[in-house]
C-alpha positions in Angstrom: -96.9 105.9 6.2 -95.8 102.2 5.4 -92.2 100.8 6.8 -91.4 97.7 5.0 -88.1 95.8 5.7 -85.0 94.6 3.6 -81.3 94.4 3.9 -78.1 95.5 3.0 -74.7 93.7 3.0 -71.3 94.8 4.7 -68.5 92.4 3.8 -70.8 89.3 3.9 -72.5 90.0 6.8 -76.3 91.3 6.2 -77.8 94.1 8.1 -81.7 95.2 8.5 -83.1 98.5 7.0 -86.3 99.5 7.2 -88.0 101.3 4.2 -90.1 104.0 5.3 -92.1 104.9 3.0 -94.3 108.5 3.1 -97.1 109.3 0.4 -98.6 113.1 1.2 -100.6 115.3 -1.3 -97.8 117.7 -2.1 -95.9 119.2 -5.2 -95.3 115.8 -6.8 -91.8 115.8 -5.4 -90.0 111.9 -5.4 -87.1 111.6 -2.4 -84.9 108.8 -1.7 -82.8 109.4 1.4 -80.7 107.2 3.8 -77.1 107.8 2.2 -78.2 105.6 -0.9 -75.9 105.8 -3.7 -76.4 106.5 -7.3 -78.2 102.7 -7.9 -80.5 104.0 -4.8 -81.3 107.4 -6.4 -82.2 106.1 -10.1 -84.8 103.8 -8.3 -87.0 106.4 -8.5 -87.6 106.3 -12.4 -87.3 102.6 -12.5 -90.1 102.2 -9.6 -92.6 104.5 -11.0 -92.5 103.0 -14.5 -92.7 99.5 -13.1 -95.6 101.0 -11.0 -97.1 102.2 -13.9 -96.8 99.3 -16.5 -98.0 97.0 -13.8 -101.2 98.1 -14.4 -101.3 100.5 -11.4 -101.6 104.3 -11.1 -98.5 106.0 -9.9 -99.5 108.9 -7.2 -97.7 111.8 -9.4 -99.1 114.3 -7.8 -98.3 113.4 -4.5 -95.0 114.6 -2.7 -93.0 110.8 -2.0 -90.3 110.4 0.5 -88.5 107.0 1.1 -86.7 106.9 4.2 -83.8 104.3 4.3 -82.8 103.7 7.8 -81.0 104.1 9.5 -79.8 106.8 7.6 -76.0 106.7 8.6 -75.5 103.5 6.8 -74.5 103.6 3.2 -76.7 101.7 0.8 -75.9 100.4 -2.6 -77.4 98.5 -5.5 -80.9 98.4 -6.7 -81.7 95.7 -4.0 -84.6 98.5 -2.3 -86.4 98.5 -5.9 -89.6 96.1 -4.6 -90.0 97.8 -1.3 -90.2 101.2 -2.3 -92.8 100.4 -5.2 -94.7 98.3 -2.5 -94.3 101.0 0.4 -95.7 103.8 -2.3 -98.8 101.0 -3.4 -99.6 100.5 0.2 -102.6 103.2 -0.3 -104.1 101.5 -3.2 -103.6 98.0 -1.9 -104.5 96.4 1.4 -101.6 93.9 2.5 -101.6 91.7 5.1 -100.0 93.2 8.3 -98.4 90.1 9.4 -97.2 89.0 6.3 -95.2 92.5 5.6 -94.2 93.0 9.4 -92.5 89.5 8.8 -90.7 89.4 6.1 -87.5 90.9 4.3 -87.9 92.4 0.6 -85.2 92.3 -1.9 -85.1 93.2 -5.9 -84.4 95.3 -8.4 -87.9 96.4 -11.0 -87.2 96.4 -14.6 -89.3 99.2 -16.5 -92.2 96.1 -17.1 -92.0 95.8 -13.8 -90.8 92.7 -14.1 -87.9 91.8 -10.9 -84.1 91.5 -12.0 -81.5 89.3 -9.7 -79.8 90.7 -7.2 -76.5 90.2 -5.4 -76.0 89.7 -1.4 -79.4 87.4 -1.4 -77.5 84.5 1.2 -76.2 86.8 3.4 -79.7 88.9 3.3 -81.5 85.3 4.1 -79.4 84.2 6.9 -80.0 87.7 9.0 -83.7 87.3 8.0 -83.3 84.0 9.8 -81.1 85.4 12.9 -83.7 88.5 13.3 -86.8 85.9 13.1 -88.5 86.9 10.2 -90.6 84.5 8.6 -90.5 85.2 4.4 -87.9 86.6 2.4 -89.2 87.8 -0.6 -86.4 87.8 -3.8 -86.3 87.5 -7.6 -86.8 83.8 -8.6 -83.6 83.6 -10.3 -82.4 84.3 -6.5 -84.3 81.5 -5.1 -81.7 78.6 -5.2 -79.0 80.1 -3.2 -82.0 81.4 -0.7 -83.6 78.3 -0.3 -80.1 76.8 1.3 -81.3 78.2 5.1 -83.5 76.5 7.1 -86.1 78.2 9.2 -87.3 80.4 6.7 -89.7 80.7 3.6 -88.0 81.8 0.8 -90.5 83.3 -1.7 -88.9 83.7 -5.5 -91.2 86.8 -8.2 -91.1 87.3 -11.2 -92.6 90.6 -11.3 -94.1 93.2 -8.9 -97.4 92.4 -8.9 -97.0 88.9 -8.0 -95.1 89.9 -5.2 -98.7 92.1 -4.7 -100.4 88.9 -5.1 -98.8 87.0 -1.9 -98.8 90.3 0.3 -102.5 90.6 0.0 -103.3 87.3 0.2 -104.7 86.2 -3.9 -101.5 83.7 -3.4 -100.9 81.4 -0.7 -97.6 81.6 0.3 -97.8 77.9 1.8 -98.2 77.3 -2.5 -95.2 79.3 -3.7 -93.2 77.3 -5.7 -89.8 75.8 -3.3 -86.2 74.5 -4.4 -84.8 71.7 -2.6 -81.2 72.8 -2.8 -78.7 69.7 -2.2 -75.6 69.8 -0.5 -74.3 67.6 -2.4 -71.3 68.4 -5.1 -71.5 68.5 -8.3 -67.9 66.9 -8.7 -65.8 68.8 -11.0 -63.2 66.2 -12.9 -59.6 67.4 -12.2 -56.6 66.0 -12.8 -56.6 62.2 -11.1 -53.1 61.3 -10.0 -53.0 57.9 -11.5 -52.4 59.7 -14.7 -49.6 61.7 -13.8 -46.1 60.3 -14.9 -43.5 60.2 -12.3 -43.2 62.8 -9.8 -43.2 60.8 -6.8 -41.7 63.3 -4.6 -44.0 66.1 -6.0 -47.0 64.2 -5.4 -45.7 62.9 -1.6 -45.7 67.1 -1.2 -48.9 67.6 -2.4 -50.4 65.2 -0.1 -48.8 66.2 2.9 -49.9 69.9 1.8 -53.7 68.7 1.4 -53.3 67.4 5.0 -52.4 70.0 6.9 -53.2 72.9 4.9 -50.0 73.8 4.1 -49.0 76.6 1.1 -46.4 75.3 -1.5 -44.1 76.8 -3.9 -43.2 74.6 -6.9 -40.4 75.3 -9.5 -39.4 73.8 -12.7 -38.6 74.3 -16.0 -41.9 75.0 -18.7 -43.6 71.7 -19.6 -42.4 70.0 -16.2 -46.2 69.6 -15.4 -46.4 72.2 -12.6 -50.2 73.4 -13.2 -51.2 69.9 -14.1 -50.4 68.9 -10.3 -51.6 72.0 -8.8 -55.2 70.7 -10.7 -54.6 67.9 -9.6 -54.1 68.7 -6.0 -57.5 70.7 -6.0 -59.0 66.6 -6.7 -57.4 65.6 -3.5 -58.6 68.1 -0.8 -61.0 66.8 1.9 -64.7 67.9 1.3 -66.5 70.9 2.6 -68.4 71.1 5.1 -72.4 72.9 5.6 -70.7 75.4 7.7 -67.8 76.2 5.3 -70.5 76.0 2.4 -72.8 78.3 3.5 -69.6 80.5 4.4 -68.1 80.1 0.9 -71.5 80.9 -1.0 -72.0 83.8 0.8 -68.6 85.2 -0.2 -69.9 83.8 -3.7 -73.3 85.8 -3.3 -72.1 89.0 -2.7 -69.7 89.1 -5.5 -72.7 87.8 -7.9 -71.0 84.9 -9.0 -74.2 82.6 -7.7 -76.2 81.4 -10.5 -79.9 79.6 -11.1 -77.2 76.1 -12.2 -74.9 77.1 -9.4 -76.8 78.4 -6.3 -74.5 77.2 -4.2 -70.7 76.8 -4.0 -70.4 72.8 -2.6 -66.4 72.1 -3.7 -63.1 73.9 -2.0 -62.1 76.4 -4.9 -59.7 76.6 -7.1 -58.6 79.8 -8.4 -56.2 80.9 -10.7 -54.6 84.2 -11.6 -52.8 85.4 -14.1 -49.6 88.0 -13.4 -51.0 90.6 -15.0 -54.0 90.8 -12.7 -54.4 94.4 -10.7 -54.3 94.4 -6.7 -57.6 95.4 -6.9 -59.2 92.3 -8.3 -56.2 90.2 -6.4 -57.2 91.2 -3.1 -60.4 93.1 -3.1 -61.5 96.5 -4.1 -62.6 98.6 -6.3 -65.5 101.4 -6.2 -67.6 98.9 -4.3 -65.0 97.0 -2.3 -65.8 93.9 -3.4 -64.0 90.5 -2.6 -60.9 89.8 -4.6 -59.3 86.3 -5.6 -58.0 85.8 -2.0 -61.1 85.7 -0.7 -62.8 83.8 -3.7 -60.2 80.9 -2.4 -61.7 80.7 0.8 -61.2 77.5 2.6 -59.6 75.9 -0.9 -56.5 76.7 -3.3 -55.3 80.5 -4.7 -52.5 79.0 -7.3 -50.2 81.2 -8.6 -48.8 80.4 -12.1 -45.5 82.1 -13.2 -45.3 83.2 -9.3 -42.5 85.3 -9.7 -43.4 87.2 -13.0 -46.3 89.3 -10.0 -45.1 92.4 -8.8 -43.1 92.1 -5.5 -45.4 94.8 -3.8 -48.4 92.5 -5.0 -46.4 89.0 -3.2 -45.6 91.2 -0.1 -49.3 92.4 0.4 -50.3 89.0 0.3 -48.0 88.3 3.0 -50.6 89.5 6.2 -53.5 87.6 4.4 -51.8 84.5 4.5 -51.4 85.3 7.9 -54.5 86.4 9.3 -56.8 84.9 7.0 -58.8 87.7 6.7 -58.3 91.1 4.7 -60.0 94.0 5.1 -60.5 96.3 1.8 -60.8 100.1 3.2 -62.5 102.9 0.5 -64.0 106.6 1.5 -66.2 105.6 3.9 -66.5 102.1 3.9 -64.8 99.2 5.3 -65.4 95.9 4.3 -63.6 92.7 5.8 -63.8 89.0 4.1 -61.8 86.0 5.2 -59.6 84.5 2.8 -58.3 81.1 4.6 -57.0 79.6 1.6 -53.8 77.7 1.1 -51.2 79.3 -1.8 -49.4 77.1 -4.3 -47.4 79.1 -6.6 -45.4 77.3 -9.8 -42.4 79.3 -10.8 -39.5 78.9 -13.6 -35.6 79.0 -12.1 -34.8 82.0 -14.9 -36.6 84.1 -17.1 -36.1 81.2 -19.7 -37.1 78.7 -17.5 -33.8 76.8 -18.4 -31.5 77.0 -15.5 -30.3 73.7 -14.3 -32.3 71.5 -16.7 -29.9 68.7 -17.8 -31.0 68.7 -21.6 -31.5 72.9 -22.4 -29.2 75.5 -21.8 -30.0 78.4 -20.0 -29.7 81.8 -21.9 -30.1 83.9 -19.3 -27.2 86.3 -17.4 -26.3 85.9 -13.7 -27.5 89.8 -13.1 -30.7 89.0 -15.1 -31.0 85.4 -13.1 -30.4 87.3 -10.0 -33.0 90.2 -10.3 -35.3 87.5 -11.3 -35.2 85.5 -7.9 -34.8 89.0 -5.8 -38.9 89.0 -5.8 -38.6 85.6 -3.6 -38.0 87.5 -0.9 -37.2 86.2 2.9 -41.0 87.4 4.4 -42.4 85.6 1.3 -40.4 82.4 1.6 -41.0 82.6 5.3 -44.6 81.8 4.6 -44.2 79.4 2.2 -44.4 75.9 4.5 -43.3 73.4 1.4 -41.2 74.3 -1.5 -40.4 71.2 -4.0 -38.4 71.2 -7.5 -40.2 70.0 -10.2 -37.9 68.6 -13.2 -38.6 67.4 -16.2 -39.6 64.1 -17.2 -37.3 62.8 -19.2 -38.3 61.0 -22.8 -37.2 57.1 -22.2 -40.2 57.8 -18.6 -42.7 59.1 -20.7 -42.7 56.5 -23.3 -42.3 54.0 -20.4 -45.6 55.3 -19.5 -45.1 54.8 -15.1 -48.6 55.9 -14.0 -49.0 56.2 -10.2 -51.0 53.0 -9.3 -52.8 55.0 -6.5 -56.2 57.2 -7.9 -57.4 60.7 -6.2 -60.3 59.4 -4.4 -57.9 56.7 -2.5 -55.1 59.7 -1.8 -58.2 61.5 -0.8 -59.3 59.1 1.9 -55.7 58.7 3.7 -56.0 62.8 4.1 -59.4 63.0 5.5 -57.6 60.2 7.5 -55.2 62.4 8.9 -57.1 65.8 9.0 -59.5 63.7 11.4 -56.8 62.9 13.2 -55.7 66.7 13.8 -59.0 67.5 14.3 -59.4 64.7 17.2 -55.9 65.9 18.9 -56.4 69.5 18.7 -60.0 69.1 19.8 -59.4 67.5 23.2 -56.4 69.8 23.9 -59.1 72.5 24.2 -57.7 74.4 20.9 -60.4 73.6 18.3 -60.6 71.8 15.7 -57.9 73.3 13.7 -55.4 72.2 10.9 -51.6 72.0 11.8 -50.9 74.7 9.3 -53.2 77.2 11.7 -51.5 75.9 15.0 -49.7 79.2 16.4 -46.0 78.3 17.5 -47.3 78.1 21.0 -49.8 75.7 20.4 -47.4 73.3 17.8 -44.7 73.4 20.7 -47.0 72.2 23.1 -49.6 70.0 21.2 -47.4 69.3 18.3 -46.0 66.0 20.7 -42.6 66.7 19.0 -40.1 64.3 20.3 -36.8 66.0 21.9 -34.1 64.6 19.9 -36.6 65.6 16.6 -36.6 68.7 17.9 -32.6 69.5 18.3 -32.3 68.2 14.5 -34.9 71.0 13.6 -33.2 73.3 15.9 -29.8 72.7 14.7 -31.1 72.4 11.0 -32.6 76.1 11.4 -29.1 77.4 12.3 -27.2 75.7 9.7 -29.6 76.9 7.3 -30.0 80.3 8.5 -34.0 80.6 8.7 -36.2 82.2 10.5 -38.1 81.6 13.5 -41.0 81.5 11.5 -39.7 78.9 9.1 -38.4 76.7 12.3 -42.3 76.5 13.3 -43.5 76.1 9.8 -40.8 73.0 9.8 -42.5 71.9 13.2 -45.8 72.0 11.3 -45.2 70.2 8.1 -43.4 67.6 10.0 -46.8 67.3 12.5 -49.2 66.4 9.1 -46.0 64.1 8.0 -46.3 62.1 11.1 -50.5 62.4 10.9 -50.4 61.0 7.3 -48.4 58.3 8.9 -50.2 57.7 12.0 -48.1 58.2 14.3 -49.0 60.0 17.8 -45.4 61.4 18.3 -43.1 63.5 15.5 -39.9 61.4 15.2 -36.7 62.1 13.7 -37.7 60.9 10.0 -40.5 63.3 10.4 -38.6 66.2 10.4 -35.8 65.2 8.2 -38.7 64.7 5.5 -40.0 68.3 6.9 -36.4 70.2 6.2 -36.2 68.3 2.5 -39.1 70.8 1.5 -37.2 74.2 2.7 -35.8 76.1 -0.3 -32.3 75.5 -0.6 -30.9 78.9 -2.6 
C-alpha cells in the first residue's frame, strides 16, 4: 500500500488528506472512497487513461481501492487526480521515500495525461507550509500563485510523468523551473480626481470614507457622475498589505479567479454588481458554496449601482455582513465561512426617474410610486450606512468652465495613509489593535475616540433632534474620529462632528 498526501479546502482554509492507495490481485474492481463527490468518483476513468497514454501499463486486473482520509470529510474537485495515478504506479515505479513523505500533490490528469489547473492551490500551499512539508507538487499553470509562500518548494508539471520524473529522482528538484512572484501592483488606472469637475463636497466624503473605512450611500439624478467617483475612490484607498494579500488571493484561489498573468491579487478590489444579480452569487453559494461578491471585496470596495432597484430581502441580508465581516454560506452538509471586510458604497436615484429635486428636469413620478421606491432604504440599512452625500448635477455654464480639482489621487492618497497611520498608532498603544475607526466597537470609540465633551452633547443632542439610532449616534462618533485624523488633530472638536452630522440622511 502507498499513502501519498494532498489537500482539500474548507472556506479558504486548507486541510491534509492522505491518499491511500491499495493495489491487490483481485477482480479488477476500481474504488474511490472518503465521501468524494461526483468530480472524485469520475477520477477513476480519467486516471487510468492518463496511466495508460503515459506510456505505462494500467494494473486492470487488479482490484484498486483509494482511501481518502479521513473519510468523514467531504472532498470535491478533481484536485486527488495526480495522487491517485501516482499511489496506483507506486508498484511499477520506485520513488524516493523522502521526497513523497514530504510533499503535498495536487492536480487534475487530462486523458494524455497531461495535468489541468486546479482551484484552492494558495490555501493548499500555505497548510503544506504550516504542517512542514517540504514540496508541493501542482500544475504549472498553478505555480505563480504557489510560489507567493516562503519556506516551501513549489514544483509546477505539465503532465504525469514528469511529476514521475522528480519523485524518482531523473529530475532534480533543486533544477525545477521557480517564479519570483512580486508583491508589487500592477496599478490599475482609475478615475484620478483632478479630472473630476466640481464636487467638492462629494469628493471631501470620499476621502474621509477612504480613511476610516467608512460605507457611503450616494444619490443623485442619472449623469450626476455617481459611478465615476465611486472609480474614482477605489484610486484613492491606502495599499495592501502581504498579510491582506495573501488573505485576498486566497479568497481569489478558491473561487479560480487566479490566473498564470494574475497569480496574485496585489490592489484592494473593486467590485461591482448589477441589481439583477441572485443572492447566491451576491453573498456566496451555490452547489459548492463558493464565495460570493461580498467576500470577493475583501479588505476593498462592494459598490452598489442603482442601490435601491436590489431586493429589500437582498439589502437586509447584507446587513450582518457589514457587521461581522464575515459570512458563513451553510449547504447539506457543509459549512463554509469567508470574511468579507469590505466597505459598501451604493449610488442611488431620488425616484424611479431619477428626476426628483433636480432644478432643470421635472420629475414624472407619483408620491405613492416615490414613496414605495424609498421604502427599501430601510432604518437597519441606513443605520449602517456611516456617510450619505447628495450628488447633483453639474450644471452646463461648470462644465464648460472646465474647474478640475487641482489636487491628483496619489497626493489625496498620501494625506489618507496619513491618517490611517495615525489610527493605527492610537489604537495600537491603547492595546486595541491596529484597527480602522469604522471597526472601533461603541465601547472602544467612547473611550479611545478622545471625543471632547461639549462635541459630544452636540452629537448627543443632534441624535435626538434627528431621531436616530444608537447605532447611527456611534457611527457619527466614528466618522467625526477619521474627520479629525485627516486633520490631525489628537482631540474631536466641535467642527468635527458638525462635519460628521452633515453626512446623515436627511429624509
Amino acid at each position: 500500500m502507498q499513502t501519498l498526501y494532498s489537500a482539500s479546502v474548507h472556506g479558504i482554509i486548507g486541510a491534509l488528506i492522505e491518499v491511500e492507495v491499495d493495489v491487490k490481485r483481485g477482480m479488477g474492481q476500481f474504488m474511490i472512497v472518503g465521501l468524494g463527490d461526483t468530480a472524485v468518483q469520475e477520477s477513476k476513468e480519467r486516471v487510468r487513461s492518463a496511466i495508460k497514454n503515459s506510456g505505462f501499463t494500467f494494473p486492470s486486473g487488479a482490484r484498486i481501492t483509494v482511501n481518502l482520509a479521513p473519510a468523514d470529510v467531504r472532498k470535491k474537485g478533481p484536485i486527488y487526480d495526480l495522487p491517485i495515478a501516482l499511489g496506483i504506479l507506486a508498484e511499477q515505479i520506485e520513488y524516493k521515500d523522502n521526497i513523497i513523505e514530504e510533499s503535498i500533490l495536487l492536480g487534475e490528469l487530462a486523458l494524455d495525461g497531461s495535468v489541468r489547473k486546479v482551484i484552492g492551490v494558495l490555501p493548499a500551499a500555505i497548510l503544506a507550509r504550516e504542517i512542514g512539508k517540504k514540496y508541493i507538487f501542482l500544475p504549472k499553470e498553478n505555480l505563480g500563485e504557489a510560489s507567493m509562500i516562503p519556506d516551501i518548494t513549489v514544483i509546477g508539471i505539465e503532465s504525469l510523468q514528469e511529476a514521475i520524473e522528480y519523485l524518482n529522482g531523473q529530475k532534480m528538484i533543486d533544477n525545477c523551473p521557480k517564479i519570483e512572484n512580486s508583491f508589487e501592483p500592477k496599478r490599475k488606472i482609475y478615475t484620478d480626481f483632478k479630472e473630476i469637475i466640481g464636487q467638492d463636497h462629494a469628493k471631501r466624503a470620499l476621502m474621509i470614507a477612504a480613511a476610516g473605512g467608512h460605507n457611503l450611500l450616494m444619490e443623485g439624478p442619472p449623469g450626476s457622475g455617481k459611478t465615476l467617483l465611486s472609480k474614482a475612490l477605489a484610486g484613492i484607498l491606502p495599499p495592501l498589505d502581504i498579510e491582506e494579500k495573501i488573505e485576498i488571493s486566497k479568497i481569489y484561489s478558491v473561487s479560480g479567479l487566479l490566473s498564470a498573468d494574475t497569480p496574485i491579487i496585489n490592489q484592494r478590489p473593486f467590485r461591482t454588481i448589477h441589481h439583477t444579480a441572485s443572492e447566491a452569487s451576491i453573498i456566496g453559494g451555490g452547489r459548492d458554496a463558493k464565495p460570493g461578491e461580498i467576500s470577493l471585496a475583501h479588505k476593498g470596495i462592494l459598490f452598489l449601482d442603482e442601490f435601491l432597484e436590489f431586493s429589500k430581502r437582498l439589502l437586509e441580508t447584507l446587513r450582518q455582513p457589514l457587521e461581522d465581516g464575515k459570512i458563513t454560506v451553510n449547504r447539506v452538509n457543509q459549512s463554509s465561512e469567508y470574511p468579507c471586510d469590505f466597505s459598501l458604497v451604493g449610488a442611488m436615484n431620488p425616484c424611479p426617474c431619477g428626476f426628483l429635486g433636480d432644478p432643470e428636469k421635472q420629475c414624472s413620478c407619483t408620491r405613492h410610486s416615490i414613496d414605495r421606491y424609498r421604502s427599501k432604504l430601510s432604518g437597519p440599512i441606513l443605520d449602517r450606512i456611516d456617510m450619505y452625500i447628495n450628488v447633483p448635477r453639474i450644471k452646463i455654464e461648470e462644465l464648460q468652465k472646465s474647474t478640475k480639482s487641482n489636487t491628483p489621487s496619489s497626493e489625496i492618497q498620501k494625506q489618507i495613509i496619513q491618517a490611517i497611520e495615525i489610527q493605527k498608532a492610537r489604537h495600537k498603544a491603547t492595546g486595541i489593535g491596529p484597527k480602522r475607526n469604522s471597526e472601533l466597537s461603541s465601547k472602544e470609540i467612547e473611550k479611545f475616540g478622545n471625543i471632547q465633551e461639549s462635541a459630544r452633547n452636540i452629537a448627543i443632542k443632534s441624535v435626538e433632534k434627528m431621531n436616530l439610532s444608537t447605532r447611527s449616534y456611534y457611527r457619527i462618533l466614528r466618522v467625526a474620529r477619521t474627520i479629525a485624523d485627516l486633520d490631525g488633530q489628537k482631540y474631536v472638536e466641535d467642527r468635527h462632528i458638525l462635519e460628521a452630522l452633515g453626512y446623515r440622511q436627511k429624509t
